[in-house]
MARBA-3410 file (N, C-alpha, C, O; in Angstrom, 1 decimal):
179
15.3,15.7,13.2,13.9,15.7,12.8,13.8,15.5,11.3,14.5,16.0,10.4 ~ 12.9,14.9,11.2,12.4,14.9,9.6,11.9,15.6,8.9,10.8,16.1,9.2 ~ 12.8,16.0,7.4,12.3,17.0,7.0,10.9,16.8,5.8,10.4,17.6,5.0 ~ 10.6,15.1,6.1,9.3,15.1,4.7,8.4,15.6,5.8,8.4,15.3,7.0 ~ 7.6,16.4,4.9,6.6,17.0,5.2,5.2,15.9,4.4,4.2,15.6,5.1
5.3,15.6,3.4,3.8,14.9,3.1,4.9,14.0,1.3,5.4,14.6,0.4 ~ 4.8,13.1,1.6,5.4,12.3,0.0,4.0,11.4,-0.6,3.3,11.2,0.4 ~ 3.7,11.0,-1.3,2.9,10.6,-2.0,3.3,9.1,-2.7,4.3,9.1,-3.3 ~ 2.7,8.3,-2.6,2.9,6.8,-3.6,2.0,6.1,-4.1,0.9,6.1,-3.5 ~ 2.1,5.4,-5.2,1.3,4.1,-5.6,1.9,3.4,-6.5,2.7,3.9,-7.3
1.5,2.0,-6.4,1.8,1.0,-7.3,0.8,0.1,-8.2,-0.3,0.5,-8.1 ~ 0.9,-0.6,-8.8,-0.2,-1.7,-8.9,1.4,-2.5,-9.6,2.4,-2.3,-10.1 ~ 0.3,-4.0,-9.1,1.6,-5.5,-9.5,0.0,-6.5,-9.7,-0.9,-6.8,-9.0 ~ 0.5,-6.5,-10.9,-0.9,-8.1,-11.2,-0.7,-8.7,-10.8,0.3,-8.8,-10.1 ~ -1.8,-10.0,-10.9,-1.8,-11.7,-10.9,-1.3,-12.0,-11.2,-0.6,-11.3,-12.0
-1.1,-13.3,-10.8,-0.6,-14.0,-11.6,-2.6,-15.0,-12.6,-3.8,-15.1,-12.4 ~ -1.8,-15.3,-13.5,-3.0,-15.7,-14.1,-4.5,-16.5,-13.6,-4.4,-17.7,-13.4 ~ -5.4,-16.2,-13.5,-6.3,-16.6,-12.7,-6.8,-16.5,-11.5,-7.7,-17.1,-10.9 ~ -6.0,-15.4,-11.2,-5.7,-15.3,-10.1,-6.6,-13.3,-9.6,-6.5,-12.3,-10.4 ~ -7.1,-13.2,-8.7,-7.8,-11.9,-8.2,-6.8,-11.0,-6.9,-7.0,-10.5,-5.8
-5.7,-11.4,-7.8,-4.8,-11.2,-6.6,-3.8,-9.5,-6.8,-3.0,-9.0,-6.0 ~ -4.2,-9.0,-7.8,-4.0,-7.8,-7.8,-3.7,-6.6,-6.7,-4.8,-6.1,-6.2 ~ -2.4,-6.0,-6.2,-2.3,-5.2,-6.0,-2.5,-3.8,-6.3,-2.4,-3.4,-7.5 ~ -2.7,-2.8,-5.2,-2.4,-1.3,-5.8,-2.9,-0.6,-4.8,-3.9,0.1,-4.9 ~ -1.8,-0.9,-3.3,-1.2,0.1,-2.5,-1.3,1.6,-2.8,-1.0,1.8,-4.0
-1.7,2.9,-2.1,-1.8,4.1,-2.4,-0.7,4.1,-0.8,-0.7,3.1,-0.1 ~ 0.1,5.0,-0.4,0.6,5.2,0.6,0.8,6.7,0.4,0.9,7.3,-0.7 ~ 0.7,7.5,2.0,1.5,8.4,1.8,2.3,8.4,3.1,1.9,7.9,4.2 ~ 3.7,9.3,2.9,4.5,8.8,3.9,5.1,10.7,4.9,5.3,11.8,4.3 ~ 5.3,10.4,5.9,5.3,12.5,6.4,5.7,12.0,7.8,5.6,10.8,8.2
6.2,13.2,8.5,6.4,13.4,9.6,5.2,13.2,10.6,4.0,13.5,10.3 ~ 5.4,12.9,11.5,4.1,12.8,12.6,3.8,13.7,13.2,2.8,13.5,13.9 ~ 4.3,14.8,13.3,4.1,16.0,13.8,3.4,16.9,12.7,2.7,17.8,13.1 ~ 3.4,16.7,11.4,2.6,16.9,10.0,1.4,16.4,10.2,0.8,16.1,11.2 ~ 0.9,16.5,8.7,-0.3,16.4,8.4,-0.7,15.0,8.3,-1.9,14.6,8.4
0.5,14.2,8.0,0.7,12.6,7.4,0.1,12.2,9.3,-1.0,11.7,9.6 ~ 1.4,12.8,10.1,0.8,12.5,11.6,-0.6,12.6,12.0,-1.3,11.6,12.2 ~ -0.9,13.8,12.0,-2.8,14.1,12.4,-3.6,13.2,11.5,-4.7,12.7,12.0 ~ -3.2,12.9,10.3,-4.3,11.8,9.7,-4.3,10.7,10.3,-5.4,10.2,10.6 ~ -3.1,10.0,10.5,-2.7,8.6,11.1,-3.5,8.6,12.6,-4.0,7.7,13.1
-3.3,9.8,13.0,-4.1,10.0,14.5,-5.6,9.4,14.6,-6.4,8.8,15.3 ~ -5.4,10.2,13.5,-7.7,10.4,13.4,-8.4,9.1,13.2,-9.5,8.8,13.3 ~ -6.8,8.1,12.7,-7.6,6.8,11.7,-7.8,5.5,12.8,-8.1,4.3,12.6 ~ -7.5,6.5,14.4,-7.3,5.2,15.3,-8.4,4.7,15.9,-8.5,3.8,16.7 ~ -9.9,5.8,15.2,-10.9,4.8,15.0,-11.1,3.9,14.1,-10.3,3.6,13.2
-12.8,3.3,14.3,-13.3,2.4,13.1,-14.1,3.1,12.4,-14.6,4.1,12.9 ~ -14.3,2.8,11.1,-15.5,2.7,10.4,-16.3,1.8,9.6,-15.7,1.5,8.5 ~ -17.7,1.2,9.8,-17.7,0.6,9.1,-17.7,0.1,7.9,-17.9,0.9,6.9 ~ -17.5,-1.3,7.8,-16.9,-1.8,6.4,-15.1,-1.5,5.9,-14.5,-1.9,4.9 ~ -14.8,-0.8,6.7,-13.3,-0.3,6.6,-12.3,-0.6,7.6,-11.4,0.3,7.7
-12.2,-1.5,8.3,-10.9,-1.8,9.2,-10.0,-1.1,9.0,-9.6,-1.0,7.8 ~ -9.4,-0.4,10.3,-8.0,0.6,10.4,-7.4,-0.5,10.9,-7.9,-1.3,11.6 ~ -5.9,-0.5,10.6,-5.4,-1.2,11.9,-3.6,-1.0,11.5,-3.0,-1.0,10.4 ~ -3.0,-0.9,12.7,-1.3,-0.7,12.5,-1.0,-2.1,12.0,-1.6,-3.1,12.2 ~ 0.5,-1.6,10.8,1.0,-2.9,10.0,1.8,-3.8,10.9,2.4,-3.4,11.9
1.6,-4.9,10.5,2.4,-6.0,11.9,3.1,-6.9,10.7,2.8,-7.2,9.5 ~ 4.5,-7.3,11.6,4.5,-8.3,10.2,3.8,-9.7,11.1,3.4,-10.8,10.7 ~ 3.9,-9.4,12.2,3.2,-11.1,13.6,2.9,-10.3,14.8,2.9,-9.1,15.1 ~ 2.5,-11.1,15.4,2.0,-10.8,16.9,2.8,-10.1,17.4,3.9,-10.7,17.3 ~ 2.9,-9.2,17.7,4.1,-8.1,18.6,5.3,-7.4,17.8,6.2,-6.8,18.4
5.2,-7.5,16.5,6.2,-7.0,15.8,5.5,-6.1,14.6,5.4,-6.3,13.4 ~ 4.9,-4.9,15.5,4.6,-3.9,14.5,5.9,-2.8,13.7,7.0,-2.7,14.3 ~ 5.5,-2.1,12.4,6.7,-2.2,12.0,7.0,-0.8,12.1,6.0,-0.1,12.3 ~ 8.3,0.1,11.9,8.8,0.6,11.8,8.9,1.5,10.6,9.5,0.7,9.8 ~ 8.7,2.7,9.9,7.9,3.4,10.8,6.6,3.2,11.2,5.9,2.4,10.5
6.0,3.9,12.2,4.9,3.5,12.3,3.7,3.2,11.0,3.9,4.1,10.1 ~ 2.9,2.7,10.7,2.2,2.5,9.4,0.6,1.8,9.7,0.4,0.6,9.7 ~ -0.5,2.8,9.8,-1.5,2.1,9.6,-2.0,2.1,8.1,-1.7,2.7,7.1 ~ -2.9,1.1,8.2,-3.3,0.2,7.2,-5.3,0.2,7.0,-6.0,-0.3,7.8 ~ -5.6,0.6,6.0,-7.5,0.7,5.6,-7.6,0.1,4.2,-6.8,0.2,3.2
-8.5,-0.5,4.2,-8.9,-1.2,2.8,-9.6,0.3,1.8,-9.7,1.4,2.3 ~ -9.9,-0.4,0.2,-10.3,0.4,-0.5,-11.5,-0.3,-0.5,-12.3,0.7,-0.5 ~ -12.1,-1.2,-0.5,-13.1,-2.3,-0.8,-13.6,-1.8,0.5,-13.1,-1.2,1.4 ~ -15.3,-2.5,0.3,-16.2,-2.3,2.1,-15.8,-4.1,2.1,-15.6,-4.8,1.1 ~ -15.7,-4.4,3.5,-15.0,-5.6,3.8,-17.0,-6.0,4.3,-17.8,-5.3,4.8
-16.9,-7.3,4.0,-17.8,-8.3,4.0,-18.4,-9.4,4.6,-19.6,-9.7,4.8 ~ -17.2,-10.0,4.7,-17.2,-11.1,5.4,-15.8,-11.7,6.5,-14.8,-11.0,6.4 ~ -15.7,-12.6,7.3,-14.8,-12.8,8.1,-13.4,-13.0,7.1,-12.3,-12.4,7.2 ~ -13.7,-14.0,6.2,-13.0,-14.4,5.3,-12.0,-13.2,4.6,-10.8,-13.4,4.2 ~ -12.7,-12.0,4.5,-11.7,-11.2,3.5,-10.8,-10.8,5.1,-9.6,-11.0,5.1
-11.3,-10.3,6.0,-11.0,-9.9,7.5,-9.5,-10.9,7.6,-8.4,-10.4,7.5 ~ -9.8,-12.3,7.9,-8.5,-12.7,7.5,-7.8,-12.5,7.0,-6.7,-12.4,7.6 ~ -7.8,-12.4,5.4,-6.9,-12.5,4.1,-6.2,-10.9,4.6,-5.0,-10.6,4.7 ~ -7.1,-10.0,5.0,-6.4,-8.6,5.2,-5.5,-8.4,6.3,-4.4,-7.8,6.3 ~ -6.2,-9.1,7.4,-5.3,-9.1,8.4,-4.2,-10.2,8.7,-3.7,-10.3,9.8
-3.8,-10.9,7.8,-2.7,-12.1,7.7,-2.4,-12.0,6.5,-1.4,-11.4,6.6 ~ -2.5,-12.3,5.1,-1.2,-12.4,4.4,-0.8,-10.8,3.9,0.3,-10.4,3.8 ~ -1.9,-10.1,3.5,-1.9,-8.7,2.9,-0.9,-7.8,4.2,0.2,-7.2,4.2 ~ -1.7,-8.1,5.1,-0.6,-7.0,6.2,0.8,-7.8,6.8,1.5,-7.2,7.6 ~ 1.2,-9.3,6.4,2.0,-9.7,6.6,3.2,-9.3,5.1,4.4,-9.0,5.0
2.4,-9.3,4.4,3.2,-9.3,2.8,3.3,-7.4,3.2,3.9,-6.8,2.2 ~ 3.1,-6.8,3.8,3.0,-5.0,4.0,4.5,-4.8,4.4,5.6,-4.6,4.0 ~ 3.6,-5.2,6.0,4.8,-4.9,6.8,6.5,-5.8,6.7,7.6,-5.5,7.2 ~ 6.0,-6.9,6.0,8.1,-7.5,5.5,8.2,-6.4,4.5,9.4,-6.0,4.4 ~ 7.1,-5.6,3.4,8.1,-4.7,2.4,8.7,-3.8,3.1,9.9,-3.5,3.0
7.8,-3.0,4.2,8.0,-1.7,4.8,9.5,-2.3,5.6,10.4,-1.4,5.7 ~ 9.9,-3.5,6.1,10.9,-3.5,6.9,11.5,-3.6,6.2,12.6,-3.3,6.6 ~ 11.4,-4.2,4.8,13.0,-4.3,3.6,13.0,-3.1,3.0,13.9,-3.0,2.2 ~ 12.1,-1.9,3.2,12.4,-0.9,2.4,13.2,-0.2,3.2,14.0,0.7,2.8 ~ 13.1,-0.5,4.8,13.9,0.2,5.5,15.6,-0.2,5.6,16.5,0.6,5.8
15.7,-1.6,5.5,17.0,-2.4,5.2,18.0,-1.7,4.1,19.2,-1.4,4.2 ~ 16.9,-1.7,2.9,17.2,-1.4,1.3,18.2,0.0,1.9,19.3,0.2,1.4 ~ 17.7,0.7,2.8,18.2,2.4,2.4,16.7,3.1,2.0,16.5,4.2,2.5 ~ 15.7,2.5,1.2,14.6,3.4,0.6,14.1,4.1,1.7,14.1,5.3,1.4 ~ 13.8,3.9,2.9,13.6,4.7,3.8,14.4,4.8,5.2,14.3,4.2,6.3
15.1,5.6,4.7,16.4,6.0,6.3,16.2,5.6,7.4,15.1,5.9,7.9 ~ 17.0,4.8,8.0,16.4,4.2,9.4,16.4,5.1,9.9,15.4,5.4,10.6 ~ 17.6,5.9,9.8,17.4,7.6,11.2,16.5,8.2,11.5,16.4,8.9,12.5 ~ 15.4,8.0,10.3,14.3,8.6,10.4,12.8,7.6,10.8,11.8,8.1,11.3 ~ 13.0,6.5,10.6,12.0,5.6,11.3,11.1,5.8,12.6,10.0,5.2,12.8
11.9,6.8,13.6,11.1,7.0,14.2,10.3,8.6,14.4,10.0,9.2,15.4 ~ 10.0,9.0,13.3,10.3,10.4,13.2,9.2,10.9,12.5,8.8,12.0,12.6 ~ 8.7,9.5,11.5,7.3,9.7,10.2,6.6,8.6,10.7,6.9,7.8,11.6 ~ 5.5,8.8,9.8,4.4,7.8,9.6,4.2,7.6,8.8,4.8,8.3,7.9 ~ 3.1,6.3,8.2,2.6,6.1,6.8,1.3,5.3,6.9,0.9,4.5,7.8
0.5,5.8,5.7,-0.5,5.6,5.7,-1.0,4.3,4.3,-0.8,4.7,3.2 ~ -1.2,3.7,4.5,-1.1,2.5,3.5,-3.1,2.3,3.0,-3.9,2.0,3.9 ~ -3.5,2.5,1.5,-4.8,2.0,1.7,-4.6,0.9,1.0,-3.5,0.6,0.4 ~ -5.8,0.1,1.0,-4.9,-1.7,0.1,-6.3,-1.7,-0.6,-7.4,-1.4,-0.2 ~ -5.9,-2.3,-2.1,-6.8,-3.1,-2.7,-7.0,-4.2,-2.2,-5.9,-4.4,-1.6
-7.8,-5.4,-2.0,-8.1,-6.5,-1.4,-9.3,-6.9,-2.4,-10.5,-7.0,-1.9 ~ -9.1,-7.3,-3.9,-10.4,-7.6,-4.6,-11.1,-8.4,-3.7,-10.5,-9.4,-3.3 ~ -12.6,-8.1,-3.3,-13.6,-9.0,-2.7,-13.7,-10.6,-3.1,-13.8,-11.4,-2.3 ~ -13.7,-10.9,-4.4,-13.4,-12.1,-4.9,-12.5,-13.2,-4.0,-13.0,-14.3,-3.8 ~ -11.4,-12.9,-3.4,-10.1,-13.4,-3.1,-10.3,-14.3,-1.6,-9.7,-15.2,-1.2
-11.8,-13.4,-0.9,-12.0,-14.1,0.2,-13.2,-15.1,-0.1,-13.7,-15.6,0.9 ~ -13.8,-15.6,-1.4,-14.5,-16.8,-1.7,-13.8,-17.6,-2.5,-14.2,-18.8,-2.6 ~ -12.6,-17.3,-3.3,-12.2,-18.0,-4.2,-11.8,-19.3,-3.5,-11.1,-19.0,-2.5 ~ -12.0,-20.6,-3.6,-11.4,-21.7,-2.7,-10.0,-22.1,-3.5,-9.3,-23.0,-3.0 ~ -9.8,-21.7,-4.5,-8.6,-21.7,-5.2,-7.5,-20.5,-5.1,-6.6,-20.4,-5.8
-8.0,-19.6,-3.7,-6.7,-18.5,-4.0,-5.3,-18.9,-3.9,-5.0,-19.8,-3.1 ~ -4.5,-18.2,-4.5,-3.3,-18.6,-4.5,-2.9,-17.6,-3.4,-2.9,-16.4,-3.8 ~ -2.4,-17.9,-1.9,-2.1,-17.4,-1.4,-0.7,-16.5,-1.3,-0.5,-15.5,-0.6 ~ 0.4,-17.1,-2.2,1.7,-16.9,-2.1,1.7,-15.8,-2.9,2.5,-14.8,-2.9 ~ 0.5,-16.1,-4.1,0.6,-14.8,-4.8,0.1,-13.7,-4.6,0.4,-12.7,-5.2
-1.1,-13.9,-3.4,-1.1,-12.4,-2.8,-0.2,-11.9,-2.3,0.1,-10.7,-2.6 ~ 0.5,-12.5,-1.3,1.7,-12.1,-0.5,2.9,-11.9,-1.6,3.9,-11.3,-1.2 ~ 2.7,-12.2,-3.1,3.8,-11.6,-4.2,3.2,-10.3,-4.2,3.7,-9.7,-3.4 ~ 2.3,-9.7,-4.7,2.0,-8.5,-5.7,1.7,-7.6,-4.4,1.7,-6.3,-4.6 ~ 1.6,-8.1,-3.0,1.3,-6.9,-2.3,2.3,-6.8,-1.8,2.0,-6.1,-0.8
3.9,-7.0,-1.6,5.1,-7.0,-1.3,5.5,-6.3,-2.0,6.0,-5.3,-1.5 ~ 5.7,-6.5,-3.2,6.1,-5.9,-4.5,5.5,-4.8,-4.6,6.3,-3.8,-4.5 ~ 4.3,-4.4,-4.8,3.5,-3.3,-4.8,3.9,-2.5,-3.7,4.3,-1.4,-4.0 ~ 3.8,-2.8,-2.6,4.0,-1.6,-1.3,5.6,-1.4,-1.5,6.0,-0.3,-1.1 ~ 6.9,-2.5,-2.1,7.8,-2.0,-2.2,8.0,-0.8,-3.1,8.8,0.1,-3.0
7.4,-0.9,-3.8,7.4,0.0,-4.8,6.8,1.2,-5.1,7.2,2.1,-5.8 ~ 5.8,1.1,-4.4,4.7,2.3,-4.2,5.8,3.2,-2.7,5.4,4.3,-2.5 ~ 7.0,2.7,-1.9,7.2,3.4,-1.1,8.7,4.0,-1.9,9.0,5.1,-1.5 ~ 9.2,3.6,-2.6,10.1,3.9,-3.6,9.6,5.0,-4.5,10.4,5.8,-4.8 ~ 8.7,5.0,-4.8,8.2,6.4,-6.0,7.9,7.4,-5.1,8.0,8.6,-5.4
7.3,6.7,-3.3,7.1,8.0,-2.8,8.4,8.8,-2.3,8.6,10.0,-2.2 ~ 9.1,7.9,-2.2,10.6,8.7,-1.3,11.6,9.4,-2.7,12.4,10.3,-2.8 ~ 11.0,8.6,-3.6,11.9,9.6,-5.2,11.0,10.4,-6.1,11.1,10.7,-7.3 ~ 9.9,10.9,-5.2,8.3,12.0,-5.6,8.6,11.4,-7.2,9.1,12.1,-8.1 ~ 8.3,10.2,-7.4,8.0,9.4,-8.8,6.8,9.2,-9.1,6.3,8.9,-8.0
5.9,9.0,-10.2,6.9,9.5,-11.6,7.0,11.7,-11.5,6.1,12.4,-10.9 ~ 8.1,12.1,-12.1,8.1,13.0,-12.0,6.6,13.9,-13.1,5.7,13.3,-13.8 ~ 6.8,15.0,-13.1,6.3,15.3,-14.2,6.9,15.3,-15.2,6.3,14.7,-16.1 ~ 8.1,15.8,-15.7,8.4,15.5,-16.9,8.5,14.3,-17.8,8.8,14.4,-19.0 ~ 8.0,12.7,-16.8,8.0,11.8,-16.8,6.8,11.6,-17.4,6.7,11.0,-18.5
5.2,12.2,-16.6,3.9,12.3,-16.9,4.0,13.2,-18.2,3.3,12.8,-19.1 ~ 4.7,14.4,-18.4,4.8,15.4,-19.6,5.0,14.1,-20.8,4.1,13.8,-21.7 ~ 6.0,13.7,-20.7,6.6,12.8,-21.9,5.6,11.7,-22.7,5.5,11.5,-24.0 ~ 4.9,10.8,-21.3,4.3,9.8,-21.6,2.3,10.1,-21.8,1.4,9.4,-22.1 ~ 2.4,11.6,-21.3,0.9,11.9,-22.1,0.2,11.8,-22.9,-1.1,12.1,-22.8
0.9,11.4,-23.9,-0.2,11.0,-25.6,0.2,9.2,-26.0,-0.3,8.6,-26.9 ~ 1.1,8.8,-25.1,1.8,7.2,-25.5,1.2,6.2,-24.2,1.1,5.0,-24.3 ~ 0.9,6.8,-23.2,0.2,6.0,-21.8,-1.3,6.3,-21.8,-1.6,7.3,-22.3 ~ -2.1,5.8,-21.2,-3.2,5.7,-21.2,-3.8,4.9,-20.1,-3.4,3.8,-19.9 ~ -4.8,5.4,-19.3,-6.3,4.5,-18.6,-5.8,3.3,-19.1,-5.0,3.5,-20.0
-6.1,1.8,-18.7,-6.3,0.4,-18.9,-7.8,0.6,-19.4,-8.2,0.1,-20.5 ~ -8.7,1.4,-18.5,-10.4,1.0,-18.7,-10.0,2.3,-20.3,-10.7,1.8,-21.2 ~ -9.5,3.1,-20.7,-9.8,3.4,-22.0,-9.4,2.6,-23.2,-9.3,3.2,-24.2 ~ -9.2,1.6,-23.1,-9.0,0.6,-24.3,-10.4,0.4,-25.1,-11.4,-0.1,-24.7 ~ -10.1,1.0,-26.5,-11.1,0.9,-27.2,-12.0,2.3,-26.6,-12.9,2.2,-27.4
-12.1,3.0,-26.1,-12.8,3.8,-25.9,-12.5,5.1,-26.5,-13.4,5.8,-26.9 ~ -10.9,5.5,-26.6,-10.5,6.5,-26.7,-9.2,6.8,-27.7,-8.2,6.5,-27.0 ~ -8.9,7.2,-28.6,-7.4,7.2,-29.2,-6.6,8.3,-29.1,-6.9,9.1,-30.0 ~ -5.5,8.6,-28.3,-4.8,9.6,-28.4,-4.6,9.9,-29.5,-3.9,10.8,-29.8
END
């Protein structure tokens, strides 16, 4: 049996230039018989503007461990509905199955937790006629890899947050604020 009870993650991985293709995955990852479990339960409705839906990397190959998937954005139009449900949950579910490959998350335990994935999906990305597709499928692969890596090593620690308190900062406080 698994002994995570509730782990916590996030990432963010930019654009590439010109690009609205910004990641920043929140996940949290727990036993199903936990609290991580009863949330994942509750999410197997809808709400609108919010699609729930289990990570797939294709048609019949949902991934291991189990992992549903909700936007942060209210969804719009058909267009973002796509982009979310094809490359964003295809670029999910190959991280979640390489994180399980890597070692980052024990296969012994794959069947044992759940995870809860919410996705940035800038609204922009489903009108842009220029999106760069490969690069959404870069920054949300990368992001969910990574965002499942800080949760399984409870990163950054605090003494981590202690250290970098007066030297890191908000992005939106630039110019607003000076340690």
């Amino acid at each position: 049996m698994s002994e995570i009870i509730m782990k916590t993650g996030e990432a963010t991985v930019l654009a590439a230039e010109g690009q609205a293709t910004d990641a920043m995955p929140e996940i949290v990852i727990g036993s199903k018989s936990g609290p991580v479990g009863h949330a994942f339960a509750g999410m197997l409705g809808q709400t609108v503007g919010h699609t729930r839906m289990f990570v797939v990397r294709d048609l019949n190959q949902m991934v291991r461990p189990a992992t549903m998937m909700t936007t942060k954005a209210t969804i719009h139009s058909e267009a973002y509905v796509e982009l979310l449900g094809g490359v964003v949950q295809a670029a999910t579910g190959d991280a979640i199955v390489d994180c399980v490959i890597e070692g980052t998350i024990p296969e012994a335990i794959v069947d044992e937790i759940c995870m809860i994935v919410t996705i940035w999906l800038d609204p922009r990305c489903a009108e842009d006629e220029n999106l760069d597709k490969a690069d959404l499928y870069r920054t949300n692969y990368e992001a969910t890899k990574l965002a499942i890596a800080r949760a399984m090593k409870d990163e950054p620690t605090m003494k981590t947050l202690i250290e970098n308190r007066k030297s890191v900062k908000h992005y939106a406080l630039d110019g607003v604020i000076d340690y």
